[in-house]
VMD Tcl script that builds the backbone (N, CA, C; Angstrom):
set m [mol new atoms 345]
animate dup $m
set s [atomselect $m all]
$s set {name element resname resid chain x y z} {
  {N N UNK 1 A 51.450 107.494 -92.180}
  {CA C UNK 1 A 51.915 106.211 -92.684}
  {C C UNK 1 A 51.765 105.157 -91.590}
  {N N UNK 2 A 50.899 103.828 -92.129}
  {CA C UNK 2 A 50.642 103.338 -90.813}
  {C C UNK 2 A 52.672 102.221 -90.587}
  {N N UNK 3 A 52.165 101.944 -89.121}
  {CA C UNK 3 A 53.711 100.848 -89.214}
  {C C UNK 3 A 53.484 99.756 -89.753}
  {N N UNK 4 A 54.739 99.327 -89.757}
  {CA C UNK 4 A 55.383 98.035 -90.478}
  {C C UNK 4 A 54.783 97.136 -89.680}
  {N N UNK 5 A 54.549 95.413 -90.137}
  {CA C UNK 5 A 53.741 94.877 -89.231}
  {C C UNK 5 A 55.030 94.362 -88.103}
  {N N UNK 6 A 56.091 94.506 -88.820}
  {CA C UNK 6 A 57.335 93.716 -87.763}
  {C C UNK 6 A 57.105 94.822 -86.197}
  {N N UNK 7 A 56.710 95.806 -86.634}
  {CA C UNK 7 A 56.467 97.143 -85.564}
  {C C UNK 7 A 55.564 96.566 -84.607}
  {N N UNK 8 A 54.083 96.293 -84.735}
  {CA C UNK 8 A 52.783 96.249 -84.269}
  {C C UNK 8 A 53.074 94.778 -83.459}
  {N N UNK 9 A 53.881 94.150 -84.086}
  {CA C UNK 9 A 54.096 92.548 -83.623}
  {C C UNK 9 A 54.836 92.669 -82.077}
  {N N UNK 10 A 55.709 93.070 -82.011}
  {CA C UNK 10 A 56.682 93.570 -80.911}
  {C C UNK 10 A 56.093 94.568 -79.603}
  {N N UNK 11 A 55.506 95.216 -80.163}
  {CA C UNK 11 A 54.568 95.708 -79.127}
  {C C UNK 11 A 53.935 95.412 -77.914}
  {N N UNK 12 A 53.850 95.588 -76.625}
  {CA C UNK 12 A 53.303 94.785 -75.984}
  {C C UNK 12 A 52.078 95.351 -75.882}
  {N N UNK 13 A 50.750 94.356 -75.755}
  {CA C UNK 13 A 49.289 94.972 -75.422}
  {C C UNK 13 A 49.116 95.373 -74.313}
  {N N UNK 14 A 47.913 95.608 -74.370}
  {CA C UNK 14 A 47.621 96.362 -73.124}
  {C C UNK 14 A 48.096 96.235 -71.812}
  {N N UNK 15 A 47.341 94.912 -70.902}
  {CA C UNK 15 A 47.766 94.567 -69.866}
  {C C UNK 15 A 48.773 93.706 -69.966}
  {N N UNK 16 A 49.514 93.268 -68.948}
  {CA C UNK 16 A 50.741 92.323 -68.863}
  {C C UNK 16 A 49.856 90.946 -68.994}
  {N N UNK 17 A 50.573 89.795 -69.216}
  {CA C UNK 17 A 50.123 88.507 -68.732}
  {C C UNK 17 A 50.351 88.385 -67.656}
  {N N UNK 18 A 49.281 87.337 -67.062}
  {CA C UNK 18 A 49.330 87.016 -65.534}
  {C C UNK 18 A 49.151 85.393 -65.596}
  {N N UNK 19 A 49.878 84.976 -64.646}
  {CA C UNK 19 A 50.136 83.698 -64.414}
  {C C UNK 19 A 48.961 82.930 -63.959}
  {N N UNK 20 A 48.948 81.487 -63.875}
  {CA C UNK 20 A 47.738 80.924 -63.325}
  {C C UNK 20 A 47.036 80.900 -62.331}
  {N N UNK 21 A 48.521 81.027 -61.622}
  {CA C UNK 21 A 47.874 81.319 -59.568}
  {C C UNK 21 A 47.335 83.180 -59.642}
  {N N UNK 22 A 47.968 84.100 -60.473}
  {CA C UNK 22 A 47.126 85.474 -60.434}
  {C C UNK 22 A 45.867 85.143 -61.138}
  {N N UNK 23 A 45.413 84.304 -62.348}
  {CA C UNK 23 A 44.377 84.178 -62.744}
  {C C UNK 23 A 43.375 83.564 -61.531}
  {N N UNK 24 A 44.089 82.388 -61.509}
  {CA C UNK 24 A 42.925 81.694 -60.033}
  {C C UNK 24 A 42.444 82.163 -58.878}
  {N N UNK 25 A 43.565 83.345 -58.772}
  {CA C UNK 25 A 43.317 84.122 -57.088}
  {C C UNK 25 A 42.243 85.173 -57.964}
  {N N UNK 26 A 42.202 85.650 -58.703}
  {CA C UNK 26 A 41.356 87.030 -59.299}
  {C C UNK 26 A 39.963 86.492 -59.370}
  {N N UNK 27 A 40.313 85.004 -59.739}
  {CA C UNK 27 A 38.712 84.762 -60.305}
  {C C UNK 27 A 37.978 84.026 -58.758}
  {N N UNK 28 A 39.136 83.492 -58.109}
  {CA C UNK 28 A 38.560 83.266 -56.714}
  {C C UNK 28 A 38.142 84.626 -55.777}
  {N N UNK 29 A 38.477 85.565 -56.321}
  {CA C UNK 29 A 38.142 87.042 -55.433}
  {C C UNK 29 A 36.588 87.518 -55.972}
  {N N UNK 30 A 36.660 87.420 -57.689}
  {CA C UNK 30 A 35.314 87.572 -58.197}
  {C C UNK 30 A 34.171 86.943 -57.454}
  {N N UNK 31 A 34.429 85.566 -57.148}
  {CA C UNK 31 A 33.641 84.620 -56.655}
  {C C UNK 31 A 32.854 84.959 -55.550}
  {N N UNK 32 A 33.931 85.769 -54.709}
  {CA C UNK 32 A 33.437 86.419 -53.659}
  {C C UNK 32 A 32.613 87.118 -53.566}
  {N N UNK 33 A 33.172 87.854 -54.333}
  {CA C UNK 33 A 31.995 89.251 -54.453}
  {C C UNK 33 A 30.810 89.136 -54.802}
  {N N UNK 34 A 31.048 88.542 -55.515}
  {CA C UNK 34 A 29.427 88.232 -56.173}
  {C C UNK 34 A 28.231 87.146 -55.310}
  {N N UNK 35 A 29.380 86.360 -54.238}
  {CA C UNK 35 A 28.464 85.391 -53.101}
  {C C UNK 35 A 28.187 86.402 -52.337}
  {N N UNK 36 A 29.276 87.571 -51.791}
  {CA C UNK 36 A 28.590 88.771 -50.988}
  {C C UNK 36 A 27.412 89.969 -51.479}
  {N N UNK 37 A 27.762 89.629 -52.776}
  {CA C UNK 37 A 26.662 91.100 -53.577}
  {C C UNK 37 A 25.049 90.371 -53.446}
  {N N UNK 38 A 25.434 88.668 -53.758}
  {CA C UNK 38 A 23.920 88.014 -54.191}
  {C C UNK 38 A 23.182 88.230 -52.338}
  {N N UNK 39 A 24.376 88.046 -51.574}
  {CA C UNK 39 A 23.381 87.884 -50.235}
  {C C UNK 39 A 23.340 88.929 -49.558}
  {N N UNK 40 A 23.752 90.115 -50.027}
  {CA C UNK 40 A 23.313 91.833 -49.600}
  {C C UNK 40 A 21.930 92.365 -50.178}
  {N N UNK 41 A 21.727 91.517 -51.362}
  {CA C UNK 41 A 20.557 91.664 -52.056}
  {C C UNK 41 A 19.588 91.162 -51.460}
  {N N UNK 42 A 19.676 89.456 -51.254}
  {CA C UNK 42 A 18.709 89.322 -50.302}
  {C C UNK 42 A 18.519 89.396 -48.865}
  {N N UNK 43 A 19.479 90.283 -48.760}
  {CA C UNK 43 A 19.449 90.990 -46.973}
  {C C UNK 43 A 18.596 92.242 -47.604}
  {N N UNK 44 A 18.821 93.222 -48.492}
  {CA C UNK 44 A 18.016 94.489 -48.989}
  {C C UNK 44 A 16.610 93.831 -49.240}
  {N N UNK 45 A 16.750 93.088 -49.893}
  {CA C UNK 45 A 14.748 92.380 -50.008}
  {C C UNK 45 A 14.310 92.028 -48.912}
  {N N UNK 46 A 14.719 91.491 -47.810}
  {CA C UNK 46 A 14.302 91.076 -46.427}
  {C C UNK 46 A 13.784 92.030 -46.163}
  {N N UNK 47 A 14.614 92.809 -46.076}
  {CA C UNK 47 A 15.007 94.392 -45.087}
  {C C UNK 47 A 15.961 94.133 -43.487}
  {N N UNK 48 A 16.894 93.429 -44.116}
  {CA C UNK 48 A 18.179 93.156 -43.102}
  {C C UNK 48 A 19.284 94.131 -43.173}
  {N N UNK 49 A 19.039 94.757 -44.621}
  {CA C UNK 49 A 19.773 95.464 -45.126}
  {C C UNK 49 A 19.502 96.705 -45.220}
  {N N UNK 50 A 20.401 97.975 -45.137}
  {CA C UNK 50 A 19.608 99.462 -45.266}
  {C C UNK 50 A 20.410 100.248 -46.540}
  {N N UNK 51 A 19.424 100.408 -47.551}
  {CA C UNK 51 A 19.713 101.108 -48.533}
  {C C UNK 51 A 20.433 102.307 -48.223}
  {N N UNK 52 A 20.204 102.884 -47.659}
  {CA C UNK 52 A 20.364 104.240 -47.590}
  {C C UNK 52 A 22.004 103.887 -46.682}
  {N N UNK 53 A 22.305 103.418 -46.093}
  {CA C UNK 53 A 23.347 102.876 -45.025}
  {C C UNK 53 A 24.339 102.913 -46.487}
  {N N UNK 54 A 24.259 101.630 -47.310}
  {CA C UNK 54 A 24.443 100.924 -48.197}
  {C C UNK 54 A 24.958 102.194 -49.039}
  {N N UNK 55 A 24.488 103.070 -49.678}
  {CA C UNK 55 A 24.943 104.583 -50.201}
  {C C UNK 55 A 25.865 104.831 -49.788}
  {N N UNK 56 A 25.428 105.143 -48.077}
  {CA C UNK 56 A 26.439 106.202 -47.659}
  {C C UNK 56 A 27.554 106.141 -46.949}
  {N N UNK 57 A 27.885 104.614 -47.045}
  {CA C UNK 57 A 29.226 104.091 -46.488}
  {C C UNK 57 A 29.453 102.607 -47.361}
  {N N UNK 58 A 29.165 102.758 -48.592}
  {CA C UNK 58 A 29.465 101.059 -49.092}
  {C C UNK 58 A 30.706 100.695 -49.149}
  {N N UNK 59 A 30.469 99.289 -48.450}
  {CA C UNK 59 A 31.972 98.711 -48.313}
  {C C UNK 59 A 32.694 98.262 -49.968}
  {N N UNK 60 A 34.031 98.448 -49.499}
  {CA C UNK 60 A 35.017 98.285 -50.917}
  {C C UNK 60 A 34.472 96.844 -51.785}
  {N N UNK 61 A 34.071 96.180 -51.551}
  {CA C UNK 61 A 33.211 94.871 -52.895}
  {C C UNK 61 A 31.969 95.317 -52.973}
  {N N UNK 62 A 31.196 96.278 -52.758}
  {CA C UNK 62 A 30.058 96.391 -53.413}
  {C C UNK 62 A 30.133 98.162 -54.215}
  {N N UNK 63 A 31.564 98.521 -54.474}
  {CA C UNK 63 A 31.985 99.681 -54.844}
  {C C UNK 63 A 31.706 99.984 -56.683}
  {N N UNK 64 A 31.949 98.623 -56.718}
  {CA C UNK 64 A 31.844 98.101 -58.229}
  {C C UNK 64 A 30.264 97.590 -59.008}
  {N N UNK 65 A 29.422 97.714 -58.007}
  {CA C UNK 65 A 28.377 97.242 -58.493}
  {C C UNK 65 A 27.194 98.290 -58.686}
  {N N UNK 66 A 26.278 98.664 -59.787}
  {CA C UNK 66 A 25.592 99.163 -60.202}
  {C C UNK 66 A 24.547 99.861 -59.348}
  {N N UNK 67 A 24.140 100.697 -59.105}
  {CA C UNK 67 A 23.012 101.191 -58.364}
  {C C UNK 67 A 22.132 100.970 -58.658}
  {N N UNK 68 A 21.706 100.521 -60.047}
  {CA C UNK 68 A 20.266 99.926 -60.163}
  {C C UNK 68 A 20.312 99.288 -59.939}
  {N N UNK 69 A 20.743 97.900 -60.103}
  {CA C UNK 69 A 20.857 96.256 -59.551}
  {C C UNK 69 A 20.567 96.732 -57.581}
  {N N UNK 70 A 21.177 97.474 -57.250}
  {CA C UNK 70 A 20.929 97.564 -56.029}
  {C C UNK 70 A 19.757 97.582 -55.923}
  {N N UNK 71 A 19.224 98.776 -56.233}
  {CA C UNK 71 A 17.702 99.266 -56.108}
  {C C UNK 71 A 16.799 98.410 -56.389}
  {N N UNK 72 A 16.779 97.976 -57.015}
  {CA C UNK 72 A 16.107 96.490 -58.012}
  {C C UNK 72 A 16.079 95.851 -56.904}
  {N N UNK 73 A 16.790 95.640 -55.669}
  {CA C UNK 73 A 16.724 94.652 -54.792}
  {C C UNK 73 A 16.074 95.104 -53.687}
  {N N UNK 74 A 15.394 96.548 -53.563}
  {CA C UNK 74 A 15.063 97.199 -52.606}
  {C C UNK 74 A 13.404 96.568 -52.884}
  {N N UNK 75 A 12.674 95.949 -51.748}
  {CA C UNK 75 A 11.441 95.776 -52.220}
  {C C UNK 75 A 10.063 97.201 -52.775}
  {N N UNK 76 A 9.546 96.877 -53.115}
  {CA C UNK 76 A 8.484 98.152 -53.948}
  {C C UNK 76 A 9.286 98.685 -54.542}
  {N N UNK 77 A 10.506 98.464 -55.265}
  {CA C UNK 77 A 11.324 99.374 -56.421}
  {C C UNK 77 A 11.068 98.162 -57.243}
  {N N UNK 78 A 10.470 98.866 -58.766}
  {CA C UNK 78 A 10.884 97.942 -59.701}
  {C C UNK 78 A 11.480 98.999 -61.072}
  {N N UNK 79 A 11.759 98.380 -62.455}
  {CA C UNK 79 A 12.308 99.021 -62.944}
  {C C UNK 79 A 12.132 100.288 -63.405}
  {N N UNK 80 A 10.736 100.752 -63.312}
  {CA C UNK 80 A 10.437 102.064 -63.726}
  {C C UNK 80 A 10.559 102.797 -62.608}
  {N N UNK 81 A 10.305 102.501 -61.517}
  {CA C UNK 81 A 10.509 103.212 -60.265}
  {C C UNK 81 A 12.052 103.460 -59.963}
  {N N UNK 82 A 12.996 102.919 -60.051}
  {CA C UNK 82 A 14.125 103.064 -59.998}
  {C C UNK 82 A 14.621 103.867 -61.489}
  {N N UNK 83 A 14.431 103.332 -62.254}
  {CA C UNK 83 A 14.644 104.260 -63.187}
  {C C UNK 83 A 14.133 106.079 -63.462}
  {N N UNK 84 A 12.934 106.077 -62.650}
  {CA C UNK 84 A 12.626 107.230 -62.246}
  {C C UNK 84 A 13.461 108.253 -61.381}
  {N N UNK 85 A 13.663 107.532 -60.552}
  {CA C UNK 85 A 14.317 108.025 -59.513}
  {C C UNK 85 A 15.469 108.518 -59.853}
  {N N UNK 86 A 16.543 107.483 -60.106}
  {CA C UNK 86 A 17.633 107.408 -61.259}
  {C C UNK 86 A 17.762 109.243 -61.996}
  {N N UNK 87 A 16.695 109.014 -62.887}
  {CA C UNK 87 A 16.498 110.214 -64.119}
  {C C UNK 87 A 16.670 111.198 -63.099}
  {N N UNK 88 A 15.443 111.485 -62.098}
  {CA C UNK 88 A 15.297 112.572 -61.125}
  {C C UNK 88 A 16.470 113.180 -60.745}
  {N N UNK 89 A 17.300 112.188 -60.138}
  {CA C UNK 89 A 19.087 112.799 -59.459}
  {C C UNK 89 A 19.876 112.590 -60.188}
  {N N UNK 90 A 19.766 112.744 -61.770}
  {CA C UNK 90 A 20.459 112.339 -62.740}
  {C C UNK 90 A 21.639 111.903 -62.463}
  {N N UNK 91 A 21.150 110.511 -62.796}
  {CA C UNK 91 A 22.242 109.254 -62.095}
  {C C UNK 91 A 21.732 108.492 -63.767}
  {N N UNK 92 A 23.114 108.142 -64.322}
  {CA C UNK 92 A 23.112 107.219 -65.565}
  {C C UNK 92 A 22.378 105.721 -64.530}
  {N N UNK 93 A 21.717 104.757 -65.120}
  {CA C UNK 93 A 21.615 103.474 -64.880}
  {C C UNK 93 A 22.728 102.262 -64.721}
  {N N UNK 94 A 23.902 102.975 -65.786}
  {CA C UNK 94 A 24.850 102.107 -65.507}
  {C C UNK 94 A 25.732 102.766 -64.686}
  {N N UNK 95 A 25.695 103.669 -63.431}
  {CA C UNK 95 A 26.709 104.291 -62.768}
  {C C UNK 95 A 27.085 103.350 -61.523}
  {N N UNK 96 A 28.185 103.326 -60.890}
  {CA C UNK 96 A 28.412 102.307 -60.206}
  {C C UNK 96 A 28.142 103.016 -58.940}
  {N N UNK 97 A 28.101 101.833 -57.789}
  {CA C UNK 97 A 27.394 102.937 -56.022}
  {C C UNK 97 A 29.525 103.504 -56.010}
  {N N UNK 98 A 30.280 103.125 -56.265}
  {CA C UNK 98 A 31.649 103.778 -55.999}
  {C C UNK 98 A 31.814 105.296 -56.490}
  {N N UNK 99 A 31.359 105.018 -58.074}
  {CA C UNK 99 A 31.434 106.407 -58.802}
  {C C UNK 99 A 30.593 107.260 -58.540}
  {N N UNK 100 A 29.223 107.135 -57.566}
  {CA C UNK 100 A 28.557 108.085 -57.318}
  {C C UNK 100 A 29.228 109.580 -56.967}
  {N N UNK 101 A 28.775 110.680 -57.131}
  {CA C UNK 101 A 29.256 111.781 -56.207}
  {C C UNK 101 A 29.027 112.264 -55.274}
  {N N UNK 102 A 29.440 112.645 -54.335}
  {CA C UNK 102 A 28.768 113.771 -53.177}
  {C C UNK 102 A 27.264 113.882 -53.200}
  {N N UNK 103 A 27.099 114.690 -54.102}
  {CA C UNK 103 A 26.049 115.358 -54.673}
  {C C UNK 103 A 24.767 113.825 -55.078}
  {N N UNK 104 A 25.159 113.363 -55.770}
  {CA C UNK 104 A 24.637 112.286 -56.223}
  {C C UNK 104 A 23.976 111.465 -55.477}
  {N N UNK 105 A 25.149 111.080 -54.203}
  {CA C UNK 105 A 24.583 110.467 -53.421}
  {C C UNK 105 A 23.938 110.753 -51.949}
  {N N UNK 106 A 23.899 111.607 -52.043}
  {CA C UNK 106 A 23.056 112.588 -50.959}
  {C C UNK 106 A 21.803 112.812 -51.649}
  {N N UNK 107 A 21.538 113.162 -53.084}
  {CA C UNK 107 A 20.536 113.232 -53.701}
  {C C UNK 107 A 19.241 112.128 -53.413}
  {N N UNK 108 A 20.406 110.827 -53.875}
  {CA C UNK 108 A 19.560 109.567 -54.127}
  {C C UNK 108 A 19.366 109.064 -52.552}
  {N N UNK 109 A 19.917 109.323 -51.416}
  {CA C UNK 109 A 19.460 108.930 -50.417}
  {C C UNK 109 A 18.359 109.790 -50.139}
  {N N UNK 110 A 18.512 111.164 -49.927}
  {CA C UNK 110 A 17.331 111.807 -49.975}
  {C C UNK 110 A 16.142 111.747 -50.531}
  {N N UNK 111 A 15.793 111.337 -51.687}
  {CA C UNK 111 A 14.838 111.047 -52.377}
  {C C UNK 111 A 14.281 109.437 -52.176}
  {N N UNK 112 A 15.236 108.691 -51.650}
  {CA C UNK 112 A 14.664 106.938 -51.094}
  {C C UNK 112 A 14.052 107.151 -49.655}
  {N N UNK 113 A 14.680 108.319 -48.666}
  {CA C UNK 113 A 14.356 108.376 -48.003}
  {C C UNK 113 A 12.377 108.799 -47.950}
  {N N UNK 114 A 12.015 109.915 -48.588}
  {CA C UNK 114 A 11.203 110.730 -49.046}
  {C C UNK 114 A 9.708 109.944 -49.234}
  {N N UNK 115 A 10.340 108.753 -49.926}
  {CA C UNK 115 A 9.098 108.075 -50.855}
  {C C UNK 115 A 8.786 106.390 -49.588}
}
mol reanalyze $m
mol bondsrecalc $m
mol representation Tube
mol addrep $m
């Protein structure tokens, strides 16, 4: 029997509300990350940057960001090549460099290293 709507109304959703200064500080933190992710990328296209480094110690704001987008930024990787690679150490495309595993990421350094 589903509930009464007086039930469903009262309920609280998911997350709490957050105030304006938690909204403004969150979206001023986003801001960040993403000015640090855009210019790690073009430190990785330079080659200022070391992929393999980047794996195996990524700092806490680039924990959240995709391993392909990374790779994508590695020069001579483009999407089939990374996606290859990807398949090879069966790594989903949308897996993040945080959620990698052990395994995973020893894999995928090994194999960037290789080629």
């Amino acid at each position: 029997m589903p509930p009464a709507p007086s039930d469903t109304a009262s309920k609280p959703s998911g997350a709490p509300e957050r105030s304006l200064v938690q909204r403004m500080e969150a979206l001023q933190r986003a801001n960040e990350i993403r000015t640090k992710r855009a210019q790690l990328k073009r430190d990785l296209r330079a080659g200022r940057a070391s992929i393999h480094q980047l794996l195996l110690e990524p700092p806490d704001w680039v924990e959240t960001a995709k391993v392909f987008d990374m790779l994508l930024a590695v020069p001579k990787y483009g999407r089939v090549k990374v996606n290859k690679v990807l398949q090879q150490c069966r790594i989903s495309p949308s897996k993040t460099i945080g959620g990698l595993s052990e395994r995973q990421r020893a894999e995928l350094v090994g194999m960037l290293r290789a080629r």
